[in-house]
RODO-2510 file (C-alpha; in nm, 4 decimals, decimal comma):
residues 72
     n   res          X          Y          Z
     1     x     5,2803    12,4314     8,6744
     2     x     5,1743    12,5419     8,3381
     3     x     4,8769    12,7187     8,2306
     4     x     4,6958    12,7673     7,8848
     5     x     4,4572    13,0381     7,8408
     6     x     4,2358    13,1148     7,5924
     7     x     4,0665    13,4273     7,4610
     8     x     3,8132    13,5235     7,2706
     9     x     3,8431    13,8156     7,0007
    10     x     3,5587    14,0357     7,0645
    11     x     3,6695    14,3643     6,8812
    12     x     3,9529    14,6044     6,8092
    13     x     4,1183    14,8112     7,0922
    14     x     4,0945    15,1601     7,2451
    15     x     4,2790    15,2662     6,9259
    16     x     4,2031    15,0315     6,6936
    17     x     4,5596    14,9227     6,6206
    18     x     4,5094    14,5371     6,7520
    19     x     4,2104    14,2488     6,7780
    20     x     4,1333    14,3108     7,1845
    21     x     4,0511    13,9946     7,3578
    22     x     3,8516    13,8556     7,7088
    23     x     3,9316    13,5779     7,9080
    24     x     3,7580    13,2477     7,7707
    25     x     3,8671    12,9552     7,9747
    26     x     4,2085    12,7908     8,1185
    27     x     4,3624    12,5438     8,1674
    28     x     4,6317    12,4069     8,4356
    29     x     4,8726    12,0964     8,4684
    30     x     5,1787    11,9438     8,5858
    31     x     5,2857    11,7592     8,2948
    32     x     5,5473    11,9468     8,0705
    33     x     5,4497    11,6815     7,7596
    34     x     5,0910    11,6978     7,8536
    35     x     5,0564    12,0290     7,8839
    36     x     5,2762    12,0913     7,5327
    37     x     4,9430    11,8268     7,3585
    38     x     4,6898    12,0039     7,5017
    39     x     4,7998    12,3293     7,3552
    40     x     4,8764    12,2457     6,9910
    41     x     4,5371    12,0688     7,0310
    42     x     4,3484    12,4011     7,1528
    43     x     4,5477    12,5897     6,8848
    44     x     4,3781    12,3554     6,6405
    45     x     4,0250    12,4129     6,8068
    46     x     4,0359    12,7727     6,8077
    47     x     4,1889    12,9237     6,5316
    48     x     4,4243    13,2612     6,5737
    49     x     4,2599    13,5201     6,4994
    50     x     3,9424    13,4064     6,6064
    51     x     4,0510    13,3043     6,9615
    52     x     4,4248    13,3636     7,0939
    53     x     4,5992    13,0521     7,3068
    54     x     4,8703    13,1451     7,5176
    55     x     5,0781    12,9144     7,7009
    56     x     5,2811    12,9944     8,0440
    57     x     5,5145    12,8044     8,2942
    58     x     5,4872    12,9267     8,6120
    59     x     5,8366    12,9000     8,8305
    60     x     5,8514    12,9676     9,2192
    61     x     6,1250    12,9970     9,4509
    62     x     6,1365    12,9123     9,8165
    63     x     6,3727    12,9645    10,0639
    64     x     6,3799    12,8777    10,4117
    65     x     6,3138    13,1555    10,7256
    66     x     6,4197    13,1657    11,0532
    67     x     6,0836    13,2181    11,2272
    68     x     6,2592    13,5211    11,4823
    69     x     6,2840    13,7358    11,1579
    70     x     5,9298    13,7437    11,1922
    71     x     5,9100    13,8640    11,5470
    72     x     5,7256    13,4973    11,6318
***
């Protein structure tokens, strides 16, 4: 799975060393190549530092149980 967010500048930080951003919108999909377009073409929508666009893949493990470790 792979997410894009994007944020919104809305000011500087507690200390005023950074632009501080808030949650805009997101967006999620299964497609490595698809997801890749969609977030050069939201880069070129909204500009850094206006907006920041931040891209994530999100990995999961599973492993199988033995349902008596459970106490079931």
């Amino acid at each position: 799975m792979y997410k894009i967010n994007v944020s919104e500048r809305y000011g500087r930080n507690w200390n005023d060393t950074e632009d501080a951003y808030k949650f805009f919108f997101r967006v999620e999909d299964d497609c490595p190549f698809r997801a890749k377009i969609v977030a050069q073409r939201l880069n070129e929508q909204y500009p850094t530092p206006e907006y920041n666009v931040t891209f994530y893949k999100t990995t999961a493990t599973y492993k199988e149980v033995d349902l008596e470790d459970f106490g079931a």
